[in-house]
C-alpha positions in Angstrom: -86.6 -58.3 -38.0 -83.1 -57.8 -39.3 -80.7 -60.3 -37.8 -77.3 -60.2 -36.6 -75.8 -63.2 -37.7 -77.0 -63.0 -41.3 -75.8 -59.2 -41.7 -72.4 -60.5 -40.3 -72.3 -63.4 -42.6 -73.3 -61.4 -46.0 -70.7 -58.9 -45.0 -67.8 -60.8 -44.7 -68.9 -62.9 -47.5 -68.9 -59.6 -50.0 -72.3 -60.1 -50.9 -72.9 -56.7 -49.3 -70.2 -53.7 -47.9 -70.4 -53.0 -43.9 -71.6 -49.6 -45.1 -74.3 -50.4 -47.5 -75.9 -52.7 -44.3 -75.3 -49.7 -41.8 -77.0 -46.8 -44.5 -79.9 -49.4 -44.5 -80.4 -49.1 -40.6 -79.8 -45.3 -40.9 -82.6 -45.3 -43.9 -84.8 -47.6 -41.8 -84.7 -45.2 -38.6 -85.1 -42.1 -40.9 -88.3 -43.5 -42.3 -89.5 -45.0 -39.0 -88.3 -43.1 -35.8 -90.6 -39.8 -35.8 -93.6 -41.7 -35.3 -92.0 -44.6 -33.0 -89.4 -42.4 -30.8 -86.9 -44.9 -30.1 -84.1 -43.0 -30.5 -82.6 -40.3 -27.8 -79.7 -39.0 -29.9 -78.0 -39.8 -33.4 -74.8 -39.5 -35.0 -74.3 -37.4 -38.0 -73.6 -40.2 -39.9 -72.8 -43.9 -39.4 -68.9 -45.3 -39.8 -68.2 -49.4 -40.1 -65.7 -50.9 -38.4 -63.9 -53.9 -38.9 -64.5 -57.2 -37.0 -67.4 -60.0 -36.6 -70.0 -57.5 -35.9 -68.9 -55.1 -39.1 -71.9 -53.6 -40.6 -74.4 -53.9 -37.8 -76.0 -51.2 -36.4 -76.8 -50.9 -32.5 -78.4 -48.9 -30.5 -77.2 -48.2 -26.8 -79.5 -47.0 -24.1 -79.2 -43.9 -22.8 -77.3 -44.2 -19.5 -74.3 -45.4 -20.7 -71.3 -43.7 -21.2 -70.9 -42.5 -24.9 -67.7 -40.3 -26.0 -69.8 -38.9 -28.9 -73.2 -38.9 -28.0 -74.8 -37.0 -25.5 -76.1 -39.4 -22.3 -79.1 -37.7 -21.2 -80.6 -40.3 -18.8 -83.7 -39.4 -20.1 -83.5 -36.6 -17.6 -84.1 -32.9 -18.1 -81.0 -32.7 -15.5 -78.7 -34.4 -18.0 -79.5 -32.5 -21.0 -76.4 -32.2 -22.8 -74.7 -33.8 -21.1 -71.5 -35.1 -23.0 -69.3 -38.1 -21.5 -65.5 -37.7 -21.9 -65.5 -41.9 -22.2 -67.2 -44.9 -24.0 -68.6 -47.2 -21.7 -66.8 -50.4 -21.6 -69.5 -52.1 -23.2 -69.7 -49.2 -26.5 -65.6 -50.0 -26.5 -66.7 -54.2 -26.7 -69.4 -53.3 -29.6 -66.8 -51.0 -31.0 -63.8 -53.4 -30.8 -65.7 -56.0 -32.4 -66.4 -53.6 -35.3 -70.3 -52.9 -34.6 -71.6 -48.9 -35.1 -73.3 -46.9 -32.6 -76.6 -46.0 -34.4 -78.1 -44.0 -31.7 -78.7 -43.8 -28.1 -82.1 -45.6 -27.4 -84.5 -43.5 -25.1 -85.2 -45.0 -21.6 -86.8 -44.1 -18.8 -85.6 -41.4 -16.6 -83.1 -42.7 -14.6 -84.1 -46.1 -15.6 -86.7 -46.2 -13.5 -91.1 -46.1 -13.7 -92.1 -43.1 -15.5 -92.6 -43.9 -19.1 -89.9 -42.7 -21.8 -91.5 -41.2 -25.5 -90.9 -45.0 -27.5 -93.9 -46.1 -28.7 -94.9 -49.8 -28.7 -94.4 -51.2 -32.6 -97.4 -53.2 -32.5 -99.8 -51.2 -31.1 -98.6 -47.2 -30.7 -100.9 -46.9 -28.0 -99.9 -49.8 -25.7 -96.7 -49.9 -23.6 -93.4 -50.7 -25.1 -92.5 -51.5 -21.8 -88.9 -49.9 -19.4 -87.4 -49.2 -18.9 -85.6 -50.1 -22.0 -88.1 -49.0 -24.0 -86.2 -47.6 -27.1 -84.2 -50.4 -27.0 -87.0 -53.0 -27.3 -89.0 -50.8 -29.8 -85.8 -50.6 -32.5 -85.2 -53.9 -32.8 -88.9 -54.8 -33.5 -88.9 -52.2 -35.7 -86.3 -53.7 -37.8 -84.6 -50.0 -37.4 -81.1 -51.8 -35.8 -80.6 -55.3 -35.6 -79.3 -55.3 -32.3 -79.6 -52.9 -28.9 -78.1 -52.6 -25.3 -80.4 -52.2 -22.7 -79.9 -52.7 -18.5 -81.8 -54.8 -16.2 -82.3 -53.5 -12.3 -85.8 -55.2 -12.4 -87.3 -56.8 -15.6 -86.3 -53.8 -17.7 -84.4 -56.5 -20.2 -86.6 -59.3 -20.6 -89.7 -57.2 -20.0 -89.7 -54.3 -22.8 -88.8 -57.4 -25.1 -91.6 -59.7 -24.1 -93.9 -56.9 -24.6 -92.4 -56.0 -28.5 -91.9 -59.4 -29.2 -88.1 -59.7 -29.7 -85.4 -61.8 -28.1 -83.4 -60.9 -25.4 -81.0 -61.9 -23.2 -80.1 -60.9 -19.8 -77.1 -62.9 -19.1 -75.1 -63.6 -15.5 -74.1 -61.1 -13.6 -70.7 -59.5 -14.3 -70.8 -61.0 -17.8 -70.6 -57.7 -19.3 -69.4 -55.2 -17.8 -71.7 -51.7 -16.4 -69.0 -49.6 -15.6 -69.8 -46.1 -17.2 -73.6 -47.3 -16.9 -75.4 -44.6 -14.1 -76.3 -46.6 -11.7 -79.7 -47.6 -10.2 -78.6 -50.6 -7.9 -75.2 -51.5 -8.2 -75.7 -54.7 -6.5 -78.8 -55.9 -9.7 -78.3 -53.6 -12.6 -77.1 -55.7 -15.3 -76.5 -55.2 -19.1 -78.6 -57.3 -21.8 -78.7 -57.7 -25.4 -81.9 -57.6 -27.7 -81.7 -59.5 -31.3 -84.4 -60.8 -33.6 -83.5 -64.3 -32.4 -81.7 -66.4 -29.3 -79.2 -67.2 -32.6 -78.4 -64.2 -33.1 -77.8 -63.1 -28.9 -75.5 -65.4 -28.6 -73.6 -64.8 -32.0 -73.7 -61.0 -30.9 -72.5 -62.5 -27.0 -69.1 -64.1 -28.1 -67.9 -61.0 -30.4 -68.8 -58.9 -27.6 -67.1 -60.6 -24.7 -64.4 -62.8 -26.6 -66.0 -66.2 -25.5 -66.5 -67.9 -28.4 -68.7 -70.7 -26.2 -71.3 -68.4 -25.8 -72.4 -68.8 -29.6 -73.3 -72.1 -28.5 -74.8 -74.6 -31.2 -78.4 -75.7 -30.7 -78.8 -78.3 -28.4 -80.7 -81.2 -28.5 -83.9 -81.3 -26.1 -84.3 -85.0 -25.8 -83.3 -86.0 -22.4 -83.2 -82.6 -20.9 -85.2 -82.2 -17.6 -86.7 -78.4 -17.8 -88.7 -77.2 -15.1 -92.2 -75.0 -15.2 -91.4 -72.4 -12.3 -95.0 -69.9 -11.9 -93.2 -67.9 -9.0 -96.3 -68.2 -6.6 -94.6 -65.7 -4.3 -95.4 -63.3 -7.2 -98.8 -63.5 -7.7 -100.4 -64.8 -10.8 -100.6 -63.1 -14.4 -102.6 -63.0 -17.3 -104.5 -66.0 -18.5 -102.6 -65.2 -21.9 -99.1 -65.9 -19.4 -99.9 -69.0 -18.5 -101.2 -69.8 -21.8 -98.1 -69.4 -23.0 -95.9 -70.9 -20.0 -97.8 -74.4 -21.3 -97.3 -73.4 -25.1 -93.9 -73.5 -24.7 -93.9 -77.0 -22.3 -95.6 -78.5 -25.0 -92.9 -77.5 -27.8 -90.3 -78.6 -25.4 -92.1 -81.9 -24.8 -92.5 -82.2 -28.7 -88.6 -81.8 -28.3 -88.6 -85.1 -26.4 -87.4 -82.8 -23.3 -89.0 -83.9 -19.6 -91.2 -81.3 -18.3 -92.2 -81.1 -14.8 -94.0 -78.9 -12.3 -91.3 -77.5 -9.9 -91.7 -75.9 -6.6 -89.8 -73.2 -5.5 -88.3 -73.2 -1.9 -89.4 -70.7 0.5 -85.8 -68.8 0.7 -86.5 -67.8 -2.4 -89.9 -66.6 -1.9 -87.8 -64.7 0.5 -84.8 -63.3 -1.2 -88.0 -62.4 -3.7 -88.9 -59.8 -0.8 -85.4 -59.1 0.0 -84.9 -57.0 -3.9 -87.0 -54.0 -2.9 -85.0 -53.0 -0.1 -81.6 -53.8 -1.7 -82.8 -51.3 -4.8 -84.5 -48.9 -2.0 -81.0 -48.5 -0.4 -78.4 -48.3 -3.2 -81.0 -45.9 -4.9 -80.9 -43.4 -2.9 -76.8 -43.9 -2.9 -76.8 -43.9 -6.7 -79.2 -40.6 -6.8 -77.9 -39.2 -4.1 -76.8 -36.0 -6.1 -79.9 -35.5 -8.4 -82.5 -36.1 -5.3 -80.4 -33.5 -3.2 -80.0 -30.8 -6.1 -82.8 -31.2 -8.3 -85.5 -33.3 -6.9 -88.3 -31.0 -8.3 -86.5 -32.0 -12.2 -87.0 -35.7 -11.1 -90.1 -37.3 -13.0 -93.3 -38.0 -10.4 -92.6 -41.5 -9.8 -89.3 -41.5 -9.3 -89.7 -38.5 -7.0 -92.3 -40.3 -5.1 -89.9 -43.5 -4.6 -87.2 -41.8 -3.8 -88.6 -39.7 -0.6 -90.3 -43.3 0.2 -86.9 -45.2 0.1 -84.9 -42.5 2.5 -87.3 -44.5 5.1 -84.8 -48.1 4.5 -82.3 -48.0 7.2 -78.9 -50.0 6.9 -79.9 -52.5 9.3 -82.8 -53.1 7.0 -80.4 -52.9 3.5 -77.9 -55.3 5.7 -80.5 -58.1 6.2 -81.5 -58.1 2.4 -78.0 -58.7 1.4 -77.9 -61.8 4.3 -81.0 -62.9 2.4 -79.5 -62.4 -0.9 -76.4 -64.6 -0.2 -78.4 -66.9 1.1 -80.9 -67.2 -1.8 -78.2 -67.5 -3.8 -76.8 -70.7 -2.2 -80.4 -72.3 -2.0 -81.0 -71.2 -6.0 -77.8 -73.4 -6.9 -78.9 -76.4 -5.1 -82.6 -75.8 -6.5 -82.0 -75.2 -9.8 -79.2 -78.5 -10.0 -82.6 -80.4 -9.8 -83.3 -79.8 -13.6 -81.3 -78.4 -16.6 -82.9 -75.1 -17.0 -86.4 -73.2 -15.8 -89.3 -72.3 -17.7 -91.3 -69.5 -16.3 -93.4 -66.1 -17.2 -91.1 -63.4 -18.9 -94.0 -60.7 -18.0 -97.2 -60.6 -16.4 -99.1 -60.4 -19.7 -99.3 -58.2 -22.8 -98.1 -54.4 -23.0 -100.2 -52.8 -20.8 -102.9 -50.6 -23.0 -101.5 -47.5 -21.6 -98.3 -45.8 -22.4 -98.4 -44.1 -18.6 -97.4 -47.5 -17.7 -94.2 -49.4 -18.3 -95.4 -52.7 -16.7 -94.5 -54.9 -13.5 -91.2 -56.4 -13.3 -92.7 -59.1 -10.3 -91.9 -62.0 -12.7 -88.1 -60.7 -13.4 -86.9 -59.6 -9.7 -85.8 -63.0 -8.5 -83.7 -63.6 -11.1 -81.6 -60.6 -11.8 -80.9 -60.7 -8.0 -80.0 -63.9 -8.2 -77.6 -63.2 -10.9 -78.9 -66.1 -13.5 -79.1 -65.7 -17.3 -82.0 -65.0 -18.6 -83.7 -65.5 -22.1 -86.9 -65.1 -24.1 -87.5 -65.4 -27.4 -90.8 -64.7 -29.4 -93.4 -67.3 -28.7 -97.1 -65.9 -29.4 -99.9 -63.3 -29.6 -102.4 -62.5 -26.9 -105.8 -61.9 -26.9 -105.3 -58.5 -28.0 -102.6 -59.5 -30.5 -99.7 -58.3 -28.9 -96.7 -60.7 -28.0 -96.7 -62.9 -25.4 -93.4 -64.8 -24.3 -91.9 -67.0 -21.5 -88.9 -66.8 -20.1 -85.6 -69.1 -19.7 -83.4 -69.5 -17.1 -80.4 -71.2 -15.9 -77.7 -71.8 -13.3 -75.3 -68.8 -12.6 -72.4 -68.9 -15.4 -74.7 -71.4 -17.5 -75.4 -68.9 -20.2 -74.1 -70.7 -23.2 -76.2 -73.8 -22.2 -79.4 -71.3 -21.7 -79.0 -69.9 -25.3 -78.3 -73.8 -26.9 -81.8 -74.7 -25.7 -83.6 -71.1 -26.7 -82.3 -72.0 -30.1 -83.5 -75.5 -30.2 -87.1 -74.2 -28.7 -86.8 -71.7 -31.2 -87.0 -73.9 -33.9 -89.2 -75.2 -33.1 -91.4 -72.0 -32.7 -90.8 -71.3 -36.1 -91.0 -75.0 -37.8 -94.7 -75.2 -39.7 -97.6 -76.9 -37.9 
């Protein structure tokens, strides 16, 4: 996959101009994108700008705000539809001197029913959502870096499933104004990169924290903690397969695994994310369900009418149970230095009609904690298989230190 960092590095080093890396992403999706479908909308052509990101190419899903691109939602309602604004987050890639390649297709609405993209490993099997275009153009090696949104899993999912990093960090970290909402209280923004190096490189231009390009850190004496979210159900053999791969690199690290339990609040709050989504969804879609529900894709049509049934005494005790989950996750995750835990519930499903289960993401994007995977492995049916990384609230910087040091050693030979 092409990578951030280096693209950076080469550009401002002259060995190649912004604009000779940014034709090769426009040749690569030329070549690649009829047959994958990744992409919702291009530009005529692609401009550099000037800054640490100058010369890469990103794509930015399709429910954020674009001045120059149509944002379509990937919604027959919103064909056409042209935003007077950037987003925030295009102004962040913009200002540090990144180039819009495209708006990635997702999901309508971000939501269940599958958008056009095309897994890259296997064109019949799920790319995953919702996401998907997202996930798809960075294993590709069409852009080197893409904006997707997490409500759910639809971050860490669609990534686990193409086998590329991604990172969705704390809540609030970047900002989802001009990003149609789904749940205003869980949709967050992520990143998706060849490598945790090159999230959190692509992290700090974006959001002016230079900590966040945090330096490999070194696993011996780190305490991480195996989390299998029982509440949850279980997943694949090929999951858990890959939950212990990963214990035994870290262990190989000279980090301290250990089994840890998770509290019952959490199992909880766990329960308490459908009907905090249920309610602020039918908020958020208020004006598409009452004007063109018959344009809204079947699933989303069908969850809809379903979630008019959560009252606000139900959406009131979900928040209680959310703050308090929130307070117990603090306390619970002090007791090691960062969670290990299933990023998916196995491969891509071997259907395109379905975009996957998000059961193993929920807790965690309504708790608010950063979130990271990073390629790990194959499955039985040689499609990627991950894990997933997560810290305290705010500890982002610390979770991408130790996906670079576990990605190392990932890639070092046997």
């Amino acid at each position: 996959m092409l990578s951030v960092r280096d693209i950076a590095r080469r550009v401002a080093n002259g060995e190649v101009s912004a604009q000779a890396a940014l034709a090769d992403s426009e040749r690569r999706i030329d070549e690649r994108d009829g047959d994958l479908r990744a992409f919702a909308a291009r530009p005529e052509s692609l401009m550099a700008g000037e800054g640490p990101l100058s010369g890469i190419a990103a794509g930015v899903k399709d429910i954020i705000d674009t001045a120059d691109l149509p944002t379509g939602m990937g919604s027959p309602i919103y064909d056409g539809y042209q935003p007077r604004a950037d987003a925030p987050i295009v102004m962040a890639l913009k200002a540090a001197g990144a180039t819009v390649a495209g708006k990635t297709q997702t999901t309508a609405f971000a939501f269940l029913d599958p958008a056009p993209t095309r897994n890259p490993h296997d064109p019949s099997a799920s790319p995953g959502g919702s996401s998907a275009g997202s996930a798809a153009a960075v294993a590709a090696s069409l852009v080197p870096l893409a904006i997707g949104t997490q409500t759910g899993g639809s971050v860490i999912r669609p990534a686990a499933y193409c086998g590329v990093a991604a990172i969705k960090p704390s809540y609030g970290l970047l900002p989802t104004v001009g990003v149609k909402p789904f749940s205003w209280s869980l949709d967050t923004l992520g990143l998706m990169a060849a490598s945790a190096d090159d999230l959190g490189f692509a992290l700090a231009a974006l959001t002016g924290r230079p900590d966040l390009d945090a330096p490999e850190l070194a696993l011996d004496g780190l305490r991480l903690g195996l989390c299998r979210q029982e509440f949850a159900d279980k997943p694949e053999p090929s999951c858990e397969g890959a939950l212990q791969r990963i214990a035994d690199f870290a262990r190989k690290g000279s980090a301290t695994v250990l089994d840890i339990a998770t509290p019952a609040e959490l199992a909880a709050t766990f329960h308490a994310h459908g009907p905090l989504q249920n309610w602020e969804a039918t908020q958020a879609l208020a004006w598409e369900y009452a004007n063109h529900r018959e344009e809204l894709p079947p699933k989303l049509r069908a969850y809809l009418d379903d979630a008019r049934a959560t009252t606000p005494d139900d959406y009131d005790a979900a928040r209680g149970t959310a703050r308090r989950g929130r307070h117990v996750a603090e306390r619970w995750l002090g007791e090691v230095d960062l969670v290990l835990t299933y990023a998916a519930p196995g491969e891509a499903p071997e259907t395109l009609a379905s975009t996957g289960d998000s059961k193993f993401n929920r807790l965690w994007t309504l708790l608010g904690t950063p979130c990271l995977t990073v390629p790990l492995m194959r499955g039985p049916r040689g499609l990627p298989v991950s894990f997933q990384l997560v810290g305290r609230f705010g500890d982002d910087a610390r979770v991408i230190a130790v996906a670079r040091a576990l990605e190392r050693l990932i890639l070092m030979p046997a």
